[in-house]
C-alpha positions in Angstrom: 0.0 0.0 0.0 2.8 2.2 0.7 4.4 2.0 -3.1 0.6 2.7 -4.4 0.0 5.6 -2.3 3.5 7.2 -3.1 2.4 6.4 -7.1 -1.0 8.2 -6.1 1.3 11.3 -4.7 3.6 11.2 -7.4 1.0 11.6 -9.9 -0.3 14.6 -8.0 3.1 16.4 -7.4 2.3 19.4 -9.2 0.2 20.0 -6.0 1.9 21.6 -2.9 1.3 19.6 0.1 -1.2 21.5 1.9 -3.4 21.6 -0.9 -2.5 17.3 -1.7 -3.3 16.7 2.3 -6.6 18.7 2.1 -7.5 16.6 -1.2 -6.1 13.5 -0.6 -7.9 13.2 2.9 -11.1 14.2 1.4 -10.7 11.5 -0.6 -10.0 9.0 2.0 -12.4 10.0 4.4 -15.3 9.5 1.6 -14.2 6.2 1.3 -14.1 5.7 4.9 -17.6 7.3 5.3 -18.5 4.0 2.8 -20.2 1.0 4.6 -18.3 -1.5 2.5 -15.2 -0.7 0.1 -15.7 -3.9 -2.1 -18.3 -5.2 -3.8 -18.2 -8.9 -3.0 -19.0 -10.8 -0.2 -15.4 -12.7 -0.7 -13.8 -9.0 -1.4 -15.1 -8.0 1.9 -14.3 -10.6 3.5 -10.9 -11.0 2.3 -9.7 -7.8 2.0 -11.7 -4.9 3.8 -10.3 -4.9 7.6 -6.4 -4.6 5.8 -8.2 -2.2 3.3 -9.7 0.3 5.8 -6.1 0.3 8.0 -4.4 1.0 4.9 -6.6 4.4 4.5 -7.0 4.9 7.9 -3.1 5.1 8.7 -2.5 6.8 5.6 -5.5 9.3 7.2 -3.8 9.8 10.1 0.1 10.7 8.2 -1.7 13.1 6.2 -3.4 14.8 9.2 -0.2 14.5 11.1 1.4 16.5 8.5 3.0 13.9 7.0 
């Protein structure tokens, strides 16, 4: 998750970072805010606990300035 999320910042470098943090945890909180990130029951099953720790740590580095 780390190398996608620095791929996901690369391709947004022409942003300063206050104005990537302000976007990018926008972005994560609406998927947060979702009651299920996949669509499948075996998606869910399989992957949404790791999912949401993925965007909740990556929450709390961009809120941490980071």
């Amino acid at each position: 998750y780390a190398e996608y999320s620095a791929g996901v910042r690369a391709e947004y470098g022409h942003l300063d970072d206050d104005t990537w943090r302000i976007g990018r945890s926008a972005v994560l909180r609406s998927l947060l805010a979702r009651p299920a990130l996949f669509v499948t029951a075996g998606g869910i099953e399989r992957f949404e606990h790791t999912a949401r720790a993925n965007l909740t740590a990556e929450l709390a580095a961009l809120s941490a300035g980071g």
